[in-house]
C-alpha positions as CSV (number, residue, x, y, z in Angstrom):
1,X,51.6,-49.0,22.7
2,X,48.6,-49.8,20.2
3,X,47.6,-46.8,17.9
4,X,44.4,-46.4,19.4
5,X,46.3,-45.8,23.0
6,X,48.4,-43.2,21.1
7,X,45.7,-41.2,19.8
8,X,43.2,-41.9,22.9
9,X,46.0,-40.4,24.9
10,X,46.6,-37.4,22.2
11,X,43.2,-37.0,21.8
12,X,42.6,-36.5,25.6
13,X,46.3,-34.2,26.3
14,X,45.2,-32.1,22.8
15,X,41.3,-31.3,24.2
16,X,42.6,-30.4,27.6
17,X,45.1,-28.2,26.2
18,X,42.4,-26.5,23.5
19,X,39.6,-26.3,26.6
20,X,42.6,-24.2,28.3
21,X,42.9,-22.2,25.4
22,X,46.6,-22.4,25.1
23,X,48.5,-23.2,21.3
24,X,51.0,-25.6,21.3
25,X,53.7,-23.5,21.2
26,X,52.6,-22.0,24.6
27,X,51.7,-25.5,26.1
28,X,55.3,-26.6,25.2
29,X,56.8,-24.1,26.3
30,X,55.3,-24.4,29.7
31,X,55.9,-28.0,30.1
32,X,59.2,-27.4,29.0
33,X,59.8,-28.8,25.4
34,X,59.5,-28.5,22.0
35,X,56.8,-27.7,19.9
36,X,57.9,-31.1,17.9
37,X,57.7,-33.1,21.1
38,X,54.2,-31.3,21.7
39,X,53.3,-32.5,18.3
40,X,54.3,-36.0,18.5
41,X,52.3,-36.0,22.2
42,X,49.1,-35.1,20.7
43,X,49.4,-37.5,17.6
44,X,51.7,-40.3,18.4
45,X,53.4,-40.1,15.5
46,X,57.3,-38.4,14.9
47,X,59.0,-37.9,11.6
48,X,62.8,-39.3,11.3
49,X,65.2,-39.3,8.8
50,X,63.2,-38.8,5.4
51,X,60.3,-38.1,5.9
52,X,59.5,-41.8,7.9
53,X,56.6,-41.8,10.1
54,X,57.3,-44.3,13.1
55,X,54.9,-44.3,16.9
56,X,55.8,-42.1,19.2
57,X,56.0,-43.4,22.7
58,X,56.3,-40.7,24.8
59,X,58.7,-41.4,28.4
60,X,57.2,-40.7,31.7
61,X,58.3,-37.8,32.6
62,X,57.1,-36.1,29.3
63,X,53.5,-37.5,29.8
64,X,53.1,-36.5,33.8
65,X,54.4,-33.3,32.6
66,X,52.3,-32.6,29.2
67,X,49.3,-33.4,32.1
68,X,49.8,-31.3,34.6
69,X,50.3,-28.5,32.1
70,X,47.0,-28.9,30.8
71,X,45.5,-29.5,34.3
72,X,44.9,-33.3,33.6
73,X,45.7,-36.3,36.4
74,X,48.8,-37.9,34.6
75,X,47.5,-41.4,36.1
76,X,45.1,-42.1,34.0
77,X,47.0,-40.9,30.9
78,X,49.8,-43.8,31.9
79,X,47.2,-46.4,32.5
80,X,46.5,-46.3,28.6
81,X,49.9,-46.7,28.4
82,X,50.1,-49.9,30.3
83,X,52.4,-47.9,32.7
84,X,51.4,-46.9,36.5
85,X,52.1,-43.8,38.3
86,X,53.5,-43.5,41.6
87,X,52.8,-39.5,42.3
88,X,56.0,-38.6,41.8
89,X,57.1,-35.9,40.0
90,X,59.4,-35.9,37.1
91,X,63.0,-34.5,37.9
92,X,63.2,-31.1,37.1
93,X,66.3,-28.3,35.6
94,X,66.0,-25.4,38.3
95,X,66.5,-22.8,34.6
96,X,63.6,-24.9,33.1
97,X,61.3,-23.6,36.0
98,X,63.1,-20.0,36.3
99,X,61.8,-19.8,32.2
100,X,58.7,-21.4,33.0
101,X,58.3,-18.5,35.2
102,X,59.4,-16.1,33.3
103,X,56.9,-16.8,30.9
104,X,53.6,-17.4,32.7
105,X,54.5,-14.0,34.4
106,X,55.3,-12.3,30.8
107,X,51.6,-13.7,29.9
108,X,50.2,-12.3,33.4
109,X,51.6,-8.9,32.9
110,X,50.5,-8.6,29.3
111,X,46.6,-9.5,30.2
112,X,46.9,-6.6,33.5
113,X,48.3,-3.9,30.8
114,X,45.2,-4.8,28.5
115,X,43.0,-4.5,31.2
116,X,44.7,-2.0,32.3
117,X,44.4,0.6,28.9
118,X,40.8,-0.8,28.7
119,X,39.9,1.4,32.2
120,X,41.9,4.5,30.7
């Protein structure tokens, strides 16, 4: 992967996920990773040992993933890869999903008790 393909893809997950309005933290969580894999996503960079700076090439699963959590097609992300997409989804952990849950409905029920005190 060439460093313009890193940031091209980066640049495209990190204004889908600003258009959605969601931080990093928040997008990570709902695609189920870390904020650090997040990080390395959206700049195509990760920090090992001491402080070394090396690519990132982010797996297939973690890129179909990142996508659909910002509401992109994952397809064309993977073409700037050089890799192909074949519609299926990544494997997923049955707890990853439970949490997922758990937190979108979290977020749902704190936006109906603010609209909520707002009509009292």
């Amino acid at each position: 992967m060439t460093t313009q393909e890193r940031w091209e893809l980066g640049r495209r997950i990190r204004a889908a996920r600003m258009t959605s309005g969601l931080s990093i933290r928040t997008a990570a969580e709902r695609a189920g990773f870390s904020d650090t894999t997040w990080r390395r996503l959206e700049t195509g960079l990760a920090t090992v040992g001491a402080g070394v700076v090396i690519p990132y090439g982010p797996s297939d699963p973690v890129v179909v993933r990142a996508a659909f959590t910002v509401g992109l097609d994952p397809g064309p992300l993977l073409e700037l890869l050089g890799r192909g997409w074949d519609g299926e989804l990544p494997e997923v952990n049955d707890d990853l999903v439970v949490d997922q849950l758990r937190v979108l409905l979290r977020e749902a029920l704190a936006k109906v008790e603010t609209i909520a005190a707002r009509g009292r």
